[in-house]
Each structure stands twice: as C-alpha cells, then as structure tokens.
C-alpha positions, -999 to 999 in steps of 0.1 A, spaced: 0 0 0 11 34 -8 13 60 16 -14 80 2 -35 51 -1 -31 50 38 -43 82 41 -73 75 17 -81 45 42 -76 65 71 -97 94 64 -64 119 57 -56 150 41 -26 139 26 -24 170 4 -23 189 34 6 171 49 24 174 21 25 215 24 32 211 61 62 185 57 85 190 30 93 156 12 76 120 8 104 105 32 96 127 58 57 117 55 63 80 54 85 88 84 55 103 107 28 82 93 52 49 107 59 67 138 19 74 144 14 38 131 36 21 153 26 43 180 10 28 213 -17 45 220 -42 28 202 -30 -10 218 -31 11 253 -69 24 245 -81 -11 234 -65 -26 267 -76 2 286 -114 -5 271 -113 -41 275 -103 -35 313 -128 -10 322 -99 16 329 -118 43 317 -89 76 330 -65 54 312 -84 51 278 -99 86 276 -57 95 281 -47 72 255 -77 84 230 -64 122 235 -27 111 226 -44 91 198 -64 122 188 -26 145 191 -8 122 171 -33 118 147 -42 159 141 0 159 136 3 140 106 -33 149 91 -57 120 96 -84 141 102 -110 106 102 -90 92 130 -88 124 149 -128 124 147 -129 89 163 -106 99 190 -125 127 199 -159 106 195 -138 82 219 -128 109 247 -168 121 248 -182 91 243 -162 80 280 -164 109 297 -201 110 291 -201 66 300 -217 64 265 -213 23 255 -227 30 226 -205 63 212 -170 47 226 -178 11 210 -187 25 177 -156 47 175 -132 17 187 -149 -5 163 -139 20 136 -103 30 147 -98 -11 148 -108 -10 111 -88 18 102 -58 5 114 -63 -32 105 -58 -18 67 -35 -1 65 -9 -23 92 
C-alpha cells in the first residue's frame, strides 16, 4: 500500500501534509511513527479492562498524534472516543473503537 492510499483509508488529508512536511520521506517517516505508536494497543486494553482515565488519556494522545500528521478521520474517532467516556456512553466509545480497529487493520 502506498502511503497516500493509507491516508485515503484512514480518512487523511494527505495534500495537506504534504504543504506542512517538506518531502515524501519525511511523511512516510511520521505516518510509521503514528502507526507504530501505542496508544491505540493502550486504549483497546484500557477499554477491555474498564480503565476508563486510562483510555480517555490514551484516546487524546491518539487524537494529538493523529491531528500531527493529518488523519483528520482518525482524529474524529478519537475525539468521539474521549466524549463518548467521559459521558459513560457504550454506545459512542464502542462505535468509534470499532472504527479505529478497522482503520488501522488496513493499513498495518
């Protein structure tokens, strides 16, 4: 997969990104970076545990990382994820997990 077909996947502005950093190695640099990143292995724990402080933190890193290199989809769900636990919404959270899982399933 390409790296802008990872942003297609992911819900990025890839055309954005490319004003803000200055070369495709630099891109595919970040995008592995927020890839690899732990915060969305430390939400999903977090959720599966009932840890709720620990996955609203882990969602706002998620949401951080995700506004830095432009996946504007994935910073929705993490912000969907932060309200969805702060206001003990099943409902919201699940549906937003279920949809960073599928994001990130496609383009690992």
């Amino acid at each position: 997969m390409t790296i802008q077909e990872c942003y297609q996947v992911l819900g990025g502005d890839y055309a954005q990104v490319e004003k803000r950093l200055p070369g495709i190695h630099l891109i595919r640099k970040f995008i592995a970076k927020f890839l690899d990143d732990g915060s969305y292995p430390e939400l999903c724990r977090a959720m599966e545990q009932g840890q709720t402080e620990e996955a609203f933190r882990a969602a706002h890193t998620l949401k951080g990382n995700a506004s830095i290199v432009g996946e504007t989809a994935m910073k929705q769900l993490a912000i969907d994820m932060e309200n969805g636990v702060i206001a003990q919404k099943h409902d919201v959270y699940q549906n937003a997990l279920d949809q960073l899982e599928d994001a990130f399933r496609k383009c690992l």
